[in-house]
N, C-alpha and C positions, 0 to 999 in steps of 0.2 A: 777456678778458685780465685777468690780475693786474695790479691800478698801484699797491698800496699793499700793505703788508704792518707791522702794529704790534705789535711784542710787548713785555708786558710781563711781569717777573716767574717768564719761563718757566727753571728750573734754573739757568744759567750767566747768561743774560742779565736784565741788569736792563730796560733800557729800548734798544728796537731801533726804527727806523721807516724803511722802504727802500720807493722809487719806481724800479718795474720797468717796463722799453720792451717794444716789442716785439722780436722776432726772438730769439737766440740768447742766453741767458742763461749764464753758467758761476759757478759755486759752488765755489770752491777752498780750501785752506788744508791743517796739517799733520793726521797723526791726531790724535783727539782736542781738537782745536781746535771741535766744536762742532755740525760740517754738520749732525749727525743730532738737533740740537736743531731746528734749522731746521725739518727734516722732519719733525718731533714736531708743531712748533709749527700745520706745513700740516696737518696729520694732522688736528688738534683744528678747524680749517674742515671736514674732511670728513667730518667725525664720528665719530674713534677715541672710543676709552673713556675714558670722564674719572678721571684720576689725579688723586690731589692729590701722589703725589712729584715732578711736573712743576712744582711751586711752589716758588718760589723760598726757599731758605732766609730765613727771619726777615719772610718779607712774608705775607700776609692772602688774599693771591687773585692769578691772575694772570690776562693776558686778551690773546687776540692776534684783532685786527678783521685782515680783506681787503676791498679795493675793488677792484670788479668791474664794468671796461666790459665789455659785452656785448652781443654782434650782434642785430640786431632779429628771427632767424630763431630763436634759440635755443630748445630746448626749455622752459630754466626760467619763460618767460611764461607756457606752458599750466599747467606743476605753480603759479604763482603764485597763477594765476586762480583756479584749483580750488579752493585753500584761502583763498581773500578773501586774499594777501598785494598790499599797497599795492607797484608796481615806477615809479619813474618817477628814468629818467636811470639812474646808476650803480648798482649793487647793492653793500651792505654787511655784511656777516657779523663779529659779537661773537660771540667764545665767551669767559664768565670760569669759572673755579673757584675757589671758595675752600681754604682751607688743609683744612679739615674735608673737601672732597671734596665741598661741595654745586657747582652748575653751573646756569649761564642760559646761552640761546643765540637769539641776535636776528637777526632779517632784515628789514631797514631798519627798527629801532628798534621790530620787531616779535617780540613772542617763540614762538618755535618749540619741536617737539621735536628731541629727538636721530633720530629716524626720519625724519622731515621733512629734515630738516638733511641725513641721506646723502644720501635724493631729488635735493636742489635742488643740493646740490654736483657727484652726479657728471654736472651738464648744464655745470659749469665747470672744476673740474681733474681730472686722473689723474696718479697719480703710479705708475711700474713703479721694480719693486725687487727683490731678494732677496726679500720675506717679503711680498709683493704679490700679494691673490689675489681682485683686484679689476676691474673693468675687460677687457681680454684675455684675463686668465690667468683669469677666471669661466667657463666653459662653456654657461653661460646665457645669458648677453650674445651669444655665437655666430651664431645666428642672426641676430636684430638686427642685428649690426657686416654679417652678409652680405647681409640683405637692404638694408639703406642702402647698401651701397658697391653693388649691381645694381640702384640705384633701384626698388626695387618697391612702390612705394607702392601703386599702381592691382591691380597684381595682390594684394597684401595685404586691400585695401578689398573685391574681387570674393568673396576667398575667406573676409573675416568674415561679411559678408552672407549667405552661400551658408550659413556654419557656424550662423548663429542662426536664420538659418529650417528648415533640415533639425534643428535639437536642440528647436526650439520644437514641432515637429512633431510627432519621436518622444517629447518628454516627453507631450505630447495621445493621439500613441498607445500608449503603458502606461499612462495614467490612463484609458485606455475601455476599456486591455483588462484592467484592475484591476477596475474596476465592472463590465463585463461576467460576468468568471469570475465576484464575487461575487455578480451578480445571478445566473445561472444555478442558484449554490447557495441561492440562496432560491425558484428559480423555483416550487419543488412550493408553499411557503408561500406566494408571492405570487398565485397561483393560489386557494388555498385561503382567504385571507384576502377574495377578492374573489367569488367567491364566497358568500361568506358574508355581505359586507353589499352585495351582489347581489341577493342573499333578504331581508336585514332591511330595505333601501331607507328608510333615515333620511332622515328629512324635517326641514329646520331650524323650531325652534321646535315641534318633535314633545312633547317634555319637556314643555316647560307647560301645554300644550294640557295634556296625557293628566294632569298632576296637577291643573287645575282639574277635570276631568271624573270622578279619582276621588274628587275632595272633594264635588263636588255628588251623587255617590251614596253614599256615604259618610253623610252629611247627607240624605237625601235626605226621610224620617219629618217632623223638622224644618222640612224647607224646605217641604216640603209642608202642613204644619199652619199654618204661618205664611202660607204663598199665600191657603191657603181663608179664613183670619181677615180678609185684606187683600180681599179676593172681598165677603166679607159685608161688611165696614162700603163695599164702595162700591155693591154691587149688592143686597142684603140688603130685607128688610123694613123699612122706615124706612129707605132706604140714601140716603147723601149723593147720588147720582143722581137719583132721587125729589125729594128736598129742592130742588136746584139746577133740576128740568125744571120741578116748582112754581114755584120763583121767577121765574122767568124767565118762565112764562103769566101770571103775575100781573103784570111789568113790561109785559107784550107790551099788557094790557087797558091798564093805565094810558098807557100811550101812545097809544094809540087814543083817549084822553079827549083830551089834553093837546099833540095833535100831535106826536109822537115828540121829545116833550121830554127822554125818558130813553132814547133808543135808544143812546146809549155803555153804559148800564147791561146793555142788553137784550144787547150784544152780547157784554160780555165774560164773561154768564153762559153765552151761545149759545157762545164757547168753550172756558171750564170745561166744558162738558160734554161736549165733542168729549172733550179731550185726557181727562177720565177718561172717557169710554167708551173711548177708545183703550186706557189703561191695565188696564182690566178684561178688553179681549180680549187683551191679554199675558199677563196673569195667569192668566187662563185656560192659554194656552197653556202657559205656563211652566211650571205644577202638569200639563200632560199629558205634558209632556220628565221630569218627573225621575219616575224607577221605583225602585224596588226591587229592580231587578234583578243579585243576587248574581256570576252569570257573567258580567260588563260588568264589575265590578270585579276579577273574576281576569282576565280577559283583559289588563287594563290595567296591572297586577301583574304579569303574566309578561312583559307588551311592556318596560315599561322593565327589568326584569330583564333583557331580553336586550339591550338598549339602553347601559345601564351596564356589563353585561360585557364587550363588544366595546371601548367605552371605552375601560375600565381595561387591556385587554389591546393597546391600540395606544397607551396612554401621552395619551389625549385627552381633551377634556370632550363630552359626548353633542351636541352643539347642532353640532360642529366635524365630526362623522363622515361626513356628504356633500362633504367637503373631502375625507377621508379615501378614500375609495372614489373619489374620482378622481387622485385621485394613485397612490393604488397601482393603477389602471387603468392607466394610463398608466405607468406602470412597467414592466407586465405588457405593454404593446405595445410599447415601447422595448425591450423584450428578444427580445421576438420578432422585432422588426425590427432588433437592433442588430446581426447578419451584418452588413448592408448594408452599413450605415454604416461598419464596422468595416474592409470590407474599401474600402471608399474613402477612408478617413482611409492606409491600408495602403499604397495606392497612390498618397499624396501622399506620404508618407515616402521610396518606393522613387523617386520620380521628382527630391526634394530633395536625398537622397541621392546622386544622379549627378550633380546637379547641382553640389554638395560637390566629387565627384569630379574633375570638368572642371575647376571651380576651381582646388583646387590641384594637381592636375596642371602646369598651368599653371604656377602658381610653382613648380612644383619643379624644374620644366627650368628656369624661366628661373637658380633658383641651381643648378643644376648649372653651366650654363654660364657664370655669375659667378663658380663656384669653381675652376674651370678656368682662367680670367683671372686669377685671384686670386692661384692657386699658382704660375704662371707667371710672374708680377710678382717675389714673393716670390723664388722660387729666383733670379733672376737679381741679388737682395742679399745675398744670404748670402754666397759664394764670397770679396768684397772685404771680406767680415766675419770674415775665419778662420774661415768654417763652410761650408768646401766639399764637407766629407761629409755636411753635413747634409741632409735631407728635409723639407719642407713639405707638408701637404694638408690641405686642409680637405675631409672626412668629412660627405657628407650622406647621411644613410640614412632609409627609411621606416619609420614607426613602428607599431607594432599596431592597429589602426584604434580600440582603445581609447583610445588617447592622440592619436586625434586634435583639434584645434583648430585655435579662430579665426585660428591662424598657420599651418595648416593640418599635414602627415601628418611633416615632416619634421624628424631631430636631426640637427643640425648641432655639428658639434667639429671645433677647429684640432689638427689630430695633428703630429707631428713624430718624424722618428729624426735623433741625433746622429753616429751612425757607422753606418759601410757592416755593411750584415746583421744589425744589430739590427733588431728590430721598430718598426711603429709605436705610438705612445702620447699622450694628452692631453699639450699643450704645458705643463698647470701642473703635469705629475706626471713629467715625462722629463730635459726642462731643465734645467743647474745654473742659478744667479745671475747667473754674466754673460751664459749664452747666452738664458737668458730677456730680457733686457735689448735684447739683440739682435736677437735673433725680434721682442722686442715695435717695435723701432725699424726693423726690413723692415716690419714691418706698418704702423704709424705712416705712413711714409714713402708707401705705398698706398693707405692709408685716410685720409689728409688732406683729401681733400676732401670727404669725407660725414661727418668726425668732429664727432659732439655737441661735447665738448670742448675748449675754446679754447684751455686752456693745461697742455701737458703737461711732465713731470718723471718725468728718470732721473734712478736713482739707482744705482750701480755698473755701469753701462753696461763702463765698461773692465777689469772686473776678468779679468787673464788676457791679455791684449792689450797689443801694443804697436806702434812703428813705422808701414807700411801700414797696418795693420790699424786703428790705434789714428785713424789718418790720414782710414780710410773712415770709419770710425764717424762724426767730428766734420763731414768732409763731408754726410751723410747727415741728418747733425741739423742744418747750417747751411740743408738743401736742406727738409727738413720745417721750420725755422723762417717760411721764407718763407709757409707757408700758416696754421699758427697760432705762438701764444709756446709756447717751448720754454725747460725749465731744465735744465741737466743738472750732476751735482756728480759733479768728476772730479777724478782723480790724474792724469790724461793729457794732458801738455804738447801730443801733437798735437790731442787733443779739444780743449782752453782756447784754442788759436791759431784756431779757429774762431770762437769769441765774440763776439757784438755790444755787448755788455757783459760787464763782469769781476767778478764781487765775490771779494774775499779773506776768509774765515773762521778770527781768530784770535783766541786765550786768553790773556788778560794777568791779571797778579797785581800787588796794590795793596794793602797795609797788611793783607797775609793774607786780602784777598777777591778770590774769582777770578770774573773777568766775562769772557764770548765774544760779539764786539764783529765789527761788520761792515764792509768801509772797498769803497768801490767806487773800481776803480782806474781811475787814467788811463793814459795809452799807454803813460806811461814804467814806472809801477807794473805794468801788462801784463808788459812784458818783464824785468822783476825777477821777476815770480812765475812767470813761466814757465821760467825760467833755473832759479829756485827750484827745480820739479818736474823740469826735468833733469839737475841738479848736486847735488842734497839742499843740506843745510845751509850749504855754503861755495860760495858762489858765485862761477864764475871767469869771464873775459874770453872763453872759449871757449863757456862756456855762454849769457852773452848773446849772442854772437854768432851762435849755434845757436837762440835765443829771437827774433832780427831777422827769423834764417832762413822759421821757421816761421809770423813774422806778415804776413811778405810775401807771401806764397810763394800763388800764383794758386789765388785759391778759388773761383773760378767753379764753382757747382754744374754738375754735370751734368743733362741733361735728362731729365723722366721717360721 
């Protein structure tokens, strides 16, 4: 509910600040007197386009805040949450402009965008009008307004689940049967690639092996010449062997004299001579491994040739290519086996798929048959609305299974015809101004009690009407007030005689500056301004008496 409303600086009005009740609001005065600054001013809460001609002549900026009680059920806690906005107790909305046309816009002293801002407002007011194509008159919104008025929570909840799992499903299967086709059109190369290092069967660490192996024959004249040198100074005539078995008999005698006085001596020539006879029979050995053999180095030569070429042509380094060959093995068997797979991924989709189906099946009878309820509520306001030739239905039709979604197969549109044999058509493109006003106030009046929206605003509601008619209208919105705040700004003496509160909207002029000034009336000021809209300008004895008529006059709502 709106309980504050501040404007400052907007066109006509310098400085405005009204506390608004609940129930049945009325916004009166002559033309021109202003109403549609008001509405301007609400407009700039719901996020119209930021003008700077809406600034008041000779001032800097202007800025109109709303305070906003709000029911603890309301949607804008969840848009709050989602964007980190602080909400505690009453909610507050600043919107200023400056002269230049720059704009800030605040929620609870927090600042927001202007897309955010529509968000969070249309969970608080709506306003229907003439040039209003927002709210009702959106076509989008349709559905929504029908599945909240047929409570279909539960059924909505069934058939998103059903939609994300049957889409999560088939997006799995075009990406297997993506990579499938593609792999098939590789299949001859992938075949042929594994084959190939099938036959060359790399071995990790193959590379260095095979280039130490053609250095030492490569070398091999050298390494040999150098072995046999290393041979003779240990094994050799005079060879340090010799030398070292010598010493060591001669220690062996001396300790025989001296009682193995030098046996650490003895031993650690006993073995020096180990470890070089060890190394002489490597040596040996080692000069019998390296040859000369010419065709050991082409062989080794063609191996990594073919080693490096496979490489380079799978984009790898030789060492990685047993990595290689089983990946693409395995490639190679993933294709051959991916029918399988394919057709059982195939038959998860077809069984998610009905299961989709069941779902929203489901919801869609269930709004059929809430739109049946619907149009039948509806038709039965029209007639005390001067719109007794008119037609009401709300259009739920199923959609091409392309456009289905998580709301499941169904577009939903409030159609309407205004006279007998015309056709039907979208209620925001058939309607003139008042009757959309009207429409939008039969629905209102039905859709109360699942309405987002706490607090609603007509605006030409009576245009075209009068007496009864003008009579039901005011009824109809005293009867919708009861469930949320209702403003409505009328020319219509029987509309304003409904009123829970009255404001008057008028234009005074003051040393050649003209300011639109707000006065909220009392009972007696009621029946002056109503007299007012009965008798124009000069008000007589007959018209207030006609003005008592209408405020007394039993307004007991009717029942729904």
């Amino acid at each position: 509910m709106l309980k504050t409303l501040s404007i400052r600086n907007v066109v006509l009005i310098d400085s405005l600040d009204i506390d608004f009740s609940g129930g049945l609001t009325v916004l009166s005065g002559e033309t021109g007197a202003g109403k549609s600054i008001l509405l301007d001013s609400l407009g700039l809460l719901l996020g119209s386009r930021s003008e700077s001609s809406l600034v008041r002549t000779g001032a800097d900026k202007l800025s109109v805040t709303g305070v906003f009680e709000v029911r603890p059920d309301n949607k804008i806690y969840d848009i709050a949450a989602e964007y980190d906005l602080e909400v505690d107790g009453d909610i507050i909305i600043k919107r200023t402009i400056s002269a230049d046309g720059r704009g800030k816009i605040l929620f609870n002293d927090q600042i927001i965008t202007l897309k955010l801002l529509r968000e969070l407002s249309r969970c608080l007011i709506e306003i229907h009008g003439q040039h209003d194509n927002q709210g009702l008159l959106n076509p989008a919104t349709h559905c929504d307004i029908l599945d909240s008025c047929g409570a279909c929570g539960k059924e909505l909840a069934a058939v998103r689940e059903a939609f994300s799992a049957y889409k999560t499903a088939a997006a799995a299967l075009r990406s297997r049967e993506e990579a499938l086709n593609k792999a098939k059109e590789d299949e001859e190369n992938l075949k042929h690639w594994v084959q190939e290092l099938n036959k060359l069967a790399p071995k990790k660490g193959e590379e260095e092996t095979l280039r130490i192996r053609r250095s030492e024959l490569m070398n091999a004249e050298k390494i040999i010449e150098k072995m046999n040198a290393a041979y003779a100074y240990l094994n050799g005539s005079s060879s340090v062997l010799d030398s070292i078995a010598k010493a060591q008999n001669a220690i062996s005698r001396v300790n025989e004299i001296v009682n193995n006085k030098y046996a650490d001596i003895e031993q650690n020539l006993e073995t020096a001579l180990y470890s070089l006879n060890d190394a002489v029979e490597r040596i040996e050995a080692g000069s019998a491994d390296v040859s000369l053999n010419q065709n050991e180095i082409d062989d080794i030569e063609t191996r990594l040739f073919a080693l490096r070429s496979v490489a380079k042509k799978h984009r790898t380094e030789i060492d990685m290519l047993p990595e290689k060959q089983e990946e693409l093995s395995a490639a190679l068997q993933n294709l051959q086996n991916g029918e399988d797979s394919l057709r059982e991924l195939q038959e998860e989709v077809r069984r998610l798929r009905e299961a989709y189906i069941a779902a929203a099946s489901k919801l869609s009878e269930k709004r059929i048959k809430t739109a049946a309820k619907l149009d039948k509520s509806i038709m039965r306001e029209l007639p005390p609305l001067k719109m007794e030739k008119a037609v009401f239905r709300t259009s739920v039709i199923s959609k091409e299974e392309s456009q289905w979604s998580e709301k499941g197969w169904d577009s939903v549109c409030f159609e309407v015809s205004t006279n007998p044999n015309t056709p039907m058509g979208a209620l925001n493109k058939i309607a003139s101004g008042g009757e959309l006003s009207r429409f939008m106030l039969a629905l209102k009046v039905n859709l109360a009690q699942t309405s987002s929206q706490e607090t609603l605003i007509f605006d030409e509601i009576d245009t075209g009407i009068g007496g009864a008619t003008a009579e039901a209208v005011g009824e109809r919105l005293a009867r919708l007030a009861e469930k949320v705040q209702v403003m409505v700004v009328t020319h219509s003496p029987q509309v304003a005689a409904f009123g829970s509160e009255h404001f008057k909207v008028e234009k005074t002029t003051q040393n050649d500056i003209t300011t639109t000034r707000l006065e909220k009336l009392t009972a007696a000021g009621k029946v002056e301004e109503i007299a007012r809209m009965l008798a124009g300008e000069k008000i007589t004895k007959e018209a207030r008496a006609a003005a008592h008529v209408l405020l007394n006059k039993d307004k007991n709502p009717v029942l729904f």
